[in-house]
ROKE-640389 format. One record per atom (N, C-alpha, C, O): residue number from 1; atom name; x, y, z. Coordinates in steps of 0.1 Angstrom, whole numbers. Atoms other than C-alpha are relative to their C-alpha. Layout:
<rs>
+-----+------+-------+-------+-------+
| pos | site |     X |     Y |     Z |
+-----+------+-------+-------+-------+
| NUM |   CA |     X |     Y |     Z |
...
+-----+------+-------+-------+-------+
</rs>
This chain:
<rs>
+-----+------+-------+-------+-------+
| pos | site |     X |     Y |     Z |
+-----+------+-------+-------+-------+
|   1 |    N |   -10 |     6 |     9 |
|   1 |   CA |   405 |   484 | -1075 |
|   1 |    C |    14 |     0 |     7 |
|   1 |    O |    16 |     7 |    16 |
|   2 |    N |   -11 |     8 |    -8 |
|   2 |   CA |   439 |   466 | -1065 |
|   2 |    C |     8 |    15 |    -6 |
|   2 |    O |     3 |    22 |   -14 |
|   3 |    N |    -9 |    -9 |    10 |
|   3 |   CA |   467 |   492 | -1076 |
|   3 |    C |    11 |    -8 |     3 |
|   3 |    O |    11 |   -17 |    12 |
|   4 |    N |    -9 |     9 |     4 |
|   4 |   CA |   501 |   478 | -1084 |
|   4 |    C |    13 |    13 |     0 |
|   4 |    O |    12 |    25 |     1 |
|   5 |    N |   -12 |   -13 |     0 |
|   5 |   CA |   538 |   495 | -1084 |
|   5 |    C |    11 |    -3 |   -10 |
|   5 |    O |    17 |   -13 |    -8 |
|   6 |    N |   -10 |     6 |     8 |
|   6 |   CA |   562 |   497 | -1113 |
|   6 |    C |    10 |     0 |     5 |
|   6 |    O |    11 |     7 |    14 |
|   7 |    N |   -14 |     6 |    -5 |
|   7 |   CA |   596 |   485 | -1107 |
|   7 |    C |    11 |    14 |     3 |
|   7 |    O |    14 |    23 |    -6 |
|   8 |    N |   -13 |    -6 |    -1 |
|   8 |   CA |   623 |   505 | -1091 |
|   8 |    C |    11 |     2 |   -12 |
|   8 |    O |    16 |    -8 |   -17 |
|   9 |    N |    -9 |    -2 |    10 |
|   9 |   CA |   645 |   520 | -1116 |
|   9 |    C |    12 |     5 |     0 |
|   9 |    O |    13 |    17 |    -5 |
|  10 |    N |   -12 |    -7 |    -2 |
|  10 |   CA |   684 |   524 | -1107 |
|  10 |    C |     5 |    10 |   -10 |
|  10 |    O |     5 |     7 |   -22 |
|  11 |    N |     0 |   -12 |    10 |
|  11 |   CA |   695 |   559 | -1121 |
|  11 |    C |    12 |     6 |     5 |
|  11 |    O |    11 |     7 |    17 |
|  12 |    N |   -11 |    -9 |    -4 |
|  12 |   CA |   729 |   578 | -1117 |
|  12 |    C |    -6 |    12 |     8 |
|  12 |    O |   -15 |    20 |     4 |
|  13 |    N |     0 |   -14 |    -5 |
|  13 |   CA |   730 |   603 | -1090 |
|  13 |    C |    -3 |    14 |    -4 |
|  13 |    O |   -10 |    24 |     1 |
|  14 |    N |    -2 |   -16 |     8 |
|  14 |   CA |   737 |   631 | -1114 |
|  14 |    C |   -15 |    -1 |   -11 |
|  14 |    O |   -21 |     9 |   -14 |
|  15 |    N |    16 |    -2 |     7 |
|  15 |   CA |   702 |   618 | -1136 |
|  15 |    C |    -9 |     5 |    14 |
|  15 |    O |    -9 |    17 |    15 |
|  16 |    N |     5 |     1 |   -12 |
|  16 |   CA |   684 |   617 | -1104 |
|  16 |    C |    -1 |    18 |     5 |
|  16 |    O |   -11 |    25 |     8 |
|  17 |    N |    -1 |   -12 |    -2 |
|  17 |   CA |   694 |   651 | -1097 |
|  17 |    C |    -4 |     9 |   -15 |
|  17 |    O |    -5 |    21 |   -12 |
|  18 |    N |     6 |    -3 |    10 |
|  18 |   CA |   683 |   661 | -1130 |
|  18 |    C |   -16 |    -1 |    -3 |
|  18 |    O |   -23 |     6 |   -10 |
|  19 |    N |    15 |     2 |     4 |
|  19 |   CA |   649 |   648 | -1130 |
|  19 |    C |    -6 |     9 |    12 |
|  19 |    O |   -17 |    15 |     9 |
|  20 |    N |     4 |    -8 |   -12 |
|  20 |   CA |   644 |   667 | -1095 |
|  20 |    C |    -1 |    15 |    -3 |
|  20 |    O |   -10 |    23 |    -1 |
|  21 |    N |     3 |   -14 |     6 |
|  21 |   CA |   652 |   698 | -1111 |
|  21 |    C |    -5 |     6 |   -11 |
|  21 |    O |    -2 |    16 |   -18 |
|  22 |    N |    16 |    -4 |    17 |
|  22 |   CA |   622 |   697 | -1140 |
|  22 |    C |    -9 |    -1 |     9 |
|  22 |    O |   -18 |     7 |     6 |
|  23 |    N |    13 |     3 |    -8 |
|  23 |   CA |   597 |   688 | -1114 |
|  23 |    C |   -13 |    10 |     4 |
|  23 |    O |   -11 |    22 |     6 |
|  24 |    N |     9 |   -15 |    -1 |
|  24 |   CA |   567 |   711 | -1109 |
|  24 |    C |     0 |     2 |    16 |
|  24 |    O |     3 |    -7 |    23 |
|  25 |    N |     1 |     1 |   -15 |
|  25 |   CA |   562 |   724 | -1074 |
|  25 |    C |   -11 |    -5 |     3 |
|  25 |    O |   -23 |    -5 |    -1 |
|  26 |    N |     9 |    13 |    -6 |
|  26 |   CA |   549 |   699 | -1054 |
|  26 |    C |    -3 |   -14 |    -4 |
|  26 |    O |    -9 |   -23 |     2 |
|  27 |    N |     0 |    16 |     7 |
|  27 |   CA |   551 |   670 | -1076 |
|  27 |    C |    16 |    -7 |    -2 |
|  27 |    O |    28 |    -3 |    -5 |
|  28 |    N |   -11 |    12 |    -7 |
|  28 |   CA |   572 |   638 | -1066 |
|  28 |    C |     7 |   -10 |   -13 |
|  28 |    O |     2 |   -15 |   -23 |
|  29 |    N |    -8 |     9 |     6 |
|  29 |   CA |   594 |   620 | -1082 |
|  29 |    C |   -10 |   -12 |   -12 |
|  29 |    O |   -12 |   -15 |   -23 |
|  30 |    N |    12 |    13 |     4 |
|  30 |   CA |   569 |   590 | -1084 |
|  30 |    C |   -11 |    10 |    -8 |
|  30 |    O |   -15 |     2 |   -16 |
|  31 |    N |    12 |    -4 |     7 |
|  31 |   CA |   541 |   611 | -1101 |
|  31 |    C |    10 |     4 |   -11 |
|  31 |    O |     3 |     2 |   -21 |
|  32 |    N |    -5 |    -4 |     9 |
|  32 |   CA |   567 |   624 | -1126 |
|  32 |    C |     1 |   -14 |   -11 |
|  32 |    O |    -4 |   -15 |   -22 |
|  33 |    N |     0 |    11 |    11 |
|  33 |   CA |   577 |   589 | -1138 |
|  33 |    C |   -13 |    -7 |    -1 |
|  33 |    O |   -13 |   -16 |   -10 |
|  34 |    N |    10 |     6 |     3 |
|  34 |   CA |   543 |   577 | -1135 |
|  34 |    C |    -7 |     6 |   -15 |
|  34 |    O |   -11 |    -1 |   -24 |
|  35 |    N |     2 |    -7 |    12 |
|  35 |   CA |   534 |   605 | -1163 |
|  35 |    C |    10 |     0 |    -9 |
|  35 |    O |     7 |     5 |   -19 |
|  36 |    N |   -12 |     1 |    13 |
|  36 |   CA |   566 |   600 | -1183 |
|  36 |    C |    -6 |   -14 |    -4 |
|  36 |    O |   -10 |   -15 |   -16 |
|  37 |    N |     5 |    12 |     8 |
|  37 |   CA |   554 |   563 | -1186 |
|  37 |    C |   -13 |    -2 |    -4 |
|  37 |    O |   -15 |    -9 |   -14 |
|  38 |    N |    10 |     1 |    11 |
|  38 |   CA |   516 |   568 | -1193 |
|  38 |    C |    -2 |    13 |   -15 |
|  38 |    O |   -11 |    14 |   -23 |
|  39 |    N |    -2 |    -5 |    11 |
|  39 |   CA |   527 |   593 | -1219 |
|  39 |    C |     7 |    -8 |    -9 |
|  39 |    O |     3 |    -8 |   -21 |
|  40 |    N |    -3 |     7 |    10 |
|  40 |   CA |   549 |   568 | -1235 |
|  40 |    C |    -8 |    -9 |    -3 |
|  40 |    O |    -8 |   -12 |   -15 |
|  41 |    N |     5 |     9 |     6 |
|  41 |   CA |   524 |   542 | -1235 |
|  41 |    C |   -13 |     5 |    -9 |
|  41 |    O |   -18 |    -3 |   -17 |
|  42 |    N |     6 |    -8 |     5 |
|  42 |   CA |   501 |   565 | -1248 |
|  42 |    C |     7 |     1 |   -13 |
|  42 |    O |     5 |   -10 |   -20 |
|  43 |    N |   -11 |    -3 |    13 |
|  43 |   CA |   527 |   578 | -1280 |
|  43 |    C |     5 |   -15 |    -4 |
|  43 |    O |     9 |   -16 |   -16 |
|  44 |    N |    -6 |    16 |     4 |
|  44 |   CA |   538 |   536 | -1282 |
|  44 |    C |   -19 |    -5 |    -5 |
|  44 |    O |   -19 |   -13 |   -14 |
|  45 |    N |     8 |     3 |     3 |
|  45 |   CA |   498 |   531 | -1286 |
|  45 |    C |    -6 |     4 |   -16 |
|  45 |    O |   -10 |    -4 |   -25 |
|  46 |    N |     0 |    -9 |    11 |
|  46 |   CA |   491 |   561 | -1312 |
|  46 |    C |     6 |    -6 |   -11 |
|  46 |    O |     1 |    -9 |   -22 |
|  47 |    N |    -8 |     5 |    15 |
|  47 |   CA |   522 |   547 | -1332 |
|  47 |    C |    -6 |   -14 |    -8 |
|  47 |    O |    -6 |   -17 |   -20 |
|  48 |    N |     4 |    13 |     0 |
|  48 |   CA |   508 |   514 | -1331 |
|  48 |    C |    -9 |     1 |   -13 |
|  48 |    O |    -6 |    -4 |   -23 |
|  49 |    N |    10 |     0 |     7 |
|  49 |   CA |   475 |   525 | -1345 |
|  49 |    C |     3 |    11 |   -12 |
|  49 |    O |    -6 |    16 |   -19 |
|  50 |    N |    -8 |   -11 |    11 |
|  50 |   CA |   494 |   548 | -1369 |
|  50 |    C |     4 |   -16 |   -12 |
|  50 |    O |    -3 |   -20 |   -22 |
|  51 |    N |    -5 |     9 |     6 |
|  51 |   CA |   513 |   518 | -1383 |
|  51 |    C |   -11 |   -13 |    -4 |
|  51 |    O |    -8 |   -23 |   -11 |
|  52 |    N |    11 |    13 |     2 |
|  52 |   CA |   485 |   493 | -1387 |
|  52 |    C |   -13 |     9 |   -14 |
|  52 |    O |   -16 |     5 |   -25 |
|  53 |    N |     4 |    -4 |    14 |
|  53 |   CA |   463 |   517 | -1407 |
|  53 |    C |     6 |    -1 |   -10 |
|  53 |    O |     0 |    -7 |   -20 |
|  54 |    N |    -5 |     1 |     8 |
|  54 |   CA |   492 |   521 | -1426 |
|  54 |    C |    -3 |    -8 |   -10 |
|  54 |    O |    -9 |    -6 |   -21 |
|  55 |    N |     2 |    16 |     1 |
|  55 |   CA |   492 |   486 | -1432 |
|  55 |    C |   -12 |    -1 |   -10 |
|  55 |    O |   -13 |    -2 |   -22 |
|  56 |    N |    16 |     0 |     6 |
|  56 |   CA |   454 |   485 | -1439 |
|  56 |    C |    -2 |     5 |   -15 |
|  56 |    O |    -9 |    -1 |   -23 |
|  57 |    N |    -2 |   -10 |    11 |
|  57 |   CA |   460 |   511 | -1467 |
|  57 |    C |     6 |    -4 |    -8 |
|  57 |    O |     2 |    -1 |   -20 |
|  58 |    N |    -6 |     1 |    11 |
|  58 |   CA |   487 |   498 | -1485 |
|  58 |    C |    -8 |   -11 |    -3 |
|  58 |    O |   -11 |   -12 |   -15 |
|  59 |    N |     3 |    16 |     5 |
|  59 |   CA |   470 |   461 | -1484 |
|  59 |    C |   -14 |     7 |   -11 |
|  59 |    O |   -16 |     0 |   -21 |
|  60 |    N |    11 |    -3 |     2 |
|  60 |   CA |   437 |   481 | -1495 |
|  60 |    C |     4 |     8 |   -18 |
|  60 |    O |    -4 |     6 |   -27 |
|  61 |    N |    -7 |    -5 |     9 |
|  61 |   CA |   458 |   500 | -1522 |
|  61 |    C |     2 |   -14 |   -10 |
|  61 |    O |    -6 |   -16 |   -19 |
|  62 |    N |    -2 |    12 |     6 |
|  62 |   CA |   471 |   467 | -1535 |
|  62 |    C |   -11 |    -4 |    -6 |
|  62 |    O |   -11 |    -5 |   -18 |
|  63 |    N |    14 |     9 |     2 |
|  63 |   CA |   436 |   451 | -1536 |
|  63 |    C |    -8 |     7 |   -14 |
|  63 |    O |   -14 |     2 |   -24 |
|  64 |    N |     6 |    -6 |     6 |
|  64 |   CA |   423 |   477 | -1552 |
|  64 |    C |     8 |     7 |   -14 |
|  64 |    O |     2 |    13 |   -23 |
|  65 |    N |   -11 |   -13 |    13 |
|  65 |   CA |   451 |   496 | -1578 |
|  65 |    C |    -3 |     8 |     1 |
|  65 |    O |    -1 |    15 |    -9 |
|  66 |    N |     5 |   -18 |    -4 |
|  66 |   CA |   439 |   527 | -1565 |
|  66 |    C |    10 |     7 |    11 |
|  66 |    O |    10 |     9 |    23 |
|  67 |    N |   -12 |   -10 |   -11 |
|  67 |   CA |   473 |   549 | -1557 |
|  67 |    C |     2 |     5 |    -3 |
|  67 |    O |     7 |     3 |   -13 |
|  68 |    N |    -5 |   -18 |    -4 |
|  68 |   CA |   479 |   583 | -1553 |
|  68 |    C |    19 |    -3 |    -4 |
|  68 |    O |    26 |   -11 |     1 |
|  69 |    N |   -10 |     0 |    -1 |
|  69 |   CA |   512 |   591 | -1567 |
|  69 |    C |     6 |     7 |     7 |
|  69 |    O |    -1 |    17 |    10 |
|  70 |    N |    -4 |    -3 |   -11 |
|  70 |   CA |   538 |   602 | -1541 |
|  70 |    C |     7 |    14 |    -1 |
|  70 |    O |    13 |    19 |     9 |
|  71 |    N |     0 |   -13 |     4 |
|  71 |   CA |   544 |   635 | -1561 |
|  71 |    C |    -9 |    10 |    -2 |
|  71 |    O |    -7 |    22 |    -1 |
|  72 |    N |    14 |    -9 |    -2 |
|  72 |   CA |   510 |   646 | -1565 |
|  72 |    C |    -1 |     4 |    17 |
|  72 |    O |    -3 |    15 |    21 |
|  73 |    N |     4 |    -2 |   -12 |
|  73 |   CA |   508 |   640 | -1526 |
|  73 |    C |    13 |    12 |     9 |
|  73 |    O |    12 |    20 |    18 |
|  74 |    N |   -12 |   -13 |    -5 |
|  74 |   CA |   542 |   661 | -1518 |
|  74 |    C |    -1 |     8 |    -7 |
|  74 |    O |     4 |    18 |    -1 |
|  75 |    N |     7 |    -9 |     1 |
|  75 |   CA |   529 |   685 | -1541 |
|  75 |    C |    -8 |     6 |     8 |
|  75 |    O |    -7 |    15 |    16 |
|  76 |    N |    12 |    -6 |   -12 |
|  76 |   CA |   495 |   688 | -1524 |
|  76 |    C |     9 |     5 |    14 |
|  76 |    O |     6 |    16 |    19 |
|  77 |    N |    -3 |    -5 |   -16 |
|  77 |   CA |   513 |   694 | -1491 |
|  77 |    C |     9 |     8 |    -5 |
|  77 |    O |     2 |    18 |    -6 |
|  78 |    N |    -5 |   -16 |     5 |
|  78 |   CA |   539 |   722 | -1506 |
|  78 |    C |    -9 |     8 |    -2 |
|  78 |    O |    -9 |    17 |     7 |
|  79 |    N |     8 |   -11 |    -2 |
|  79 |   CA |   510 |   742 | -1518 |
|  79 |    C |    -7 |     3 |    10 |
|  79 |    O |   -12 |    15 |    11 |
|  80 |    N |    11 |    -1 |   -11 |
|  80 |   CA |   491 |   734 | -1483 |
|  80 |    C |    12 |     9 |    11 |
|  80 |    O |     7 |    16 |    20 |
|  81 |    N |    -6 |    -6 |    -7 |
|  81 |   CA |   526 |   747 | -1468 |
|  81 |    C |     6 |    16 |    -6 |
|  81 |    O |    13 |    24 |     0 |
|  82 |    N |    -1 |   -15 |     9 |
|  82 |   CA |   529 |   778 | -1495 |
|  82 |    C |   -11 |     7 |     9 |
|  82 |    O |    -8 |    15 |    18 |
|  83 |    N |    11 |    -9 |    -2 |
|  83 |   CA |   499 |   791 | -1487 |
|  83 |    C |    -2 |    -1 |    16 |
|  83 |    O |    -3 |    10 |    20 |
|  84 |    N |     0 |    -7 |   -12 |
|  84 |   CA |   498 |   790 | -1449 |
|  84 |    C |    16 |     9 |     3 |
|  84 |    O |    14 |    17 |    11 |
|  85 |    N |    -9 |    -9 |    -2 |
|  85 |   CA |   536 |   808 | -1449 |
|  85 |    C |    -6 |     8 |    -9 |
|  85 |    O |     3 |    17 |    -9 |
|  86 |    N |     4 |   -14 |     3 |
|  86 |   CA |   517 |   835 | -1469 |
|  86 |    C |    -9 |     5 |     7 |
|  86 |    O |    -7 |    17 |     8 |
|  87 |    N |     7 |     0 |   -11 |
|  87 |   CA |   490 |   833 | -1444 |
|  87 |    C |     5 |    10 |    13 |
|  87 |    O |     1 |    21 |    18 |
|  88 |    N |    -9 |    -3 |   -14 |
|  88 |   CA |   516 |   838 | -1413 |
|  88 |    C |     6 |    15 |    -5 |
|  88 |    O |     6 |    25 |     3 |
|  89 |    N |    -8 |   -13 |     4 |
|  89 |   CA |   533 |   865 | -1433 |
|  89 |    C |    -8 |     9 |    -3 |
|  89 |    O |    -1 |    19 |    -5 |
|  90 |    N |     6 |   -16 |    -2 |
|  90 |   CA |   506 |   893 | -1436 |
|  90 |    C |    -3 |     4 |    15 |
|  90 |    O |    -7 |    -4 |    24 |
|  91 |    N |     5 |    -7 |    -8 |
|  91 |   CA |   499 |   917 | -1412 |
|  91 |    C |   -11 |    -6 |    10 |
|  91 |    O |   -14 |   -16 |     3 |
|  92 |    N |    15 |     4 |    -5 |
|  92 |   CA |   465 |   906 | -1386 |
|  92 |    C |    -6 |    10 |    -3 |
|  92 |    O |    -2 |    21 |     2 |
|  93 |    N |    13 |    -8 |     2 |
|  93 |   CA |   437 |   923 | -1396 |
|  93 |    C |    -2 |     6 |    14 |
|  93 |    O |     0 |     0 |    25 |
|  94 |    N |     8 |    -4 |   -11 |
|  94 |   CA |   421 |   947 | -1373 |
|  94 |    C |   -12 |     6 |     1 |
|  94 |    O |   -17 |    14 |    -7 |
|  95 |    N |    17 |    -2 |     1 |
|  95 |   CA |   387 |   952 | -1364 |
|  95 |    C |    -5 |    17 |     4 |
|  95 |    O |     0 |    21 |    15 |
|  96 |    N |     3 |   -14 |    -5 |
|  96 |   CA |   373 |   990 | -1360 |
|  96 |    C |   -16 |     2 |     5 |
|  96 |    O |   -19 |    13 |     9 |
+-----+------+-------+-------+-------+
</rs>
């Protein structure tokens, strides 16, 4: 397979010298922005398919009259966030 190179990206000195000093040891410049950009297009793809279900759901909602009101559902998630901070907040069990 052919491979290809994304475009030079002019950057202030002082960024430049910033991005050098996150770097892992041994990893370049170029492999850094190559993973900053297939993580964004990764997280730009996710949203993508985030937003289109959406979509899907409300048209599907509409079609149908079948909607969840938006207080039952911030309810449900308060009690789902009650009950794990009571969770976090006991002790861990320990095994004998």
């Amino acid at each position: 397979m052919k491979t290809a190179s994304l475009p030079s990206v002019p950057v202030e000195p002082e960024f430049l010298a910033e991005v050098e000093s996150v770097l892992a040891e041994g990893e370049s410049v170029a492999a850094f922005v190559e993973a900053a950009v297939r993580a964004s297009v990764e997280r730009r793809r996710v949203q993508s398919e985030f937003v289109a279900r959406g979509l899907r759901s409300r048209d599907e909602a509409k079609r149908t009259g079948d909607y969840v009101d938006a207080d039952n559902v911030v309810a449900g998630l308060q009690d789902k966030l009650d009950d794990a901070r009571v969770r976090l907040s006991k002790p861990p069990r320990t095994r004998k």
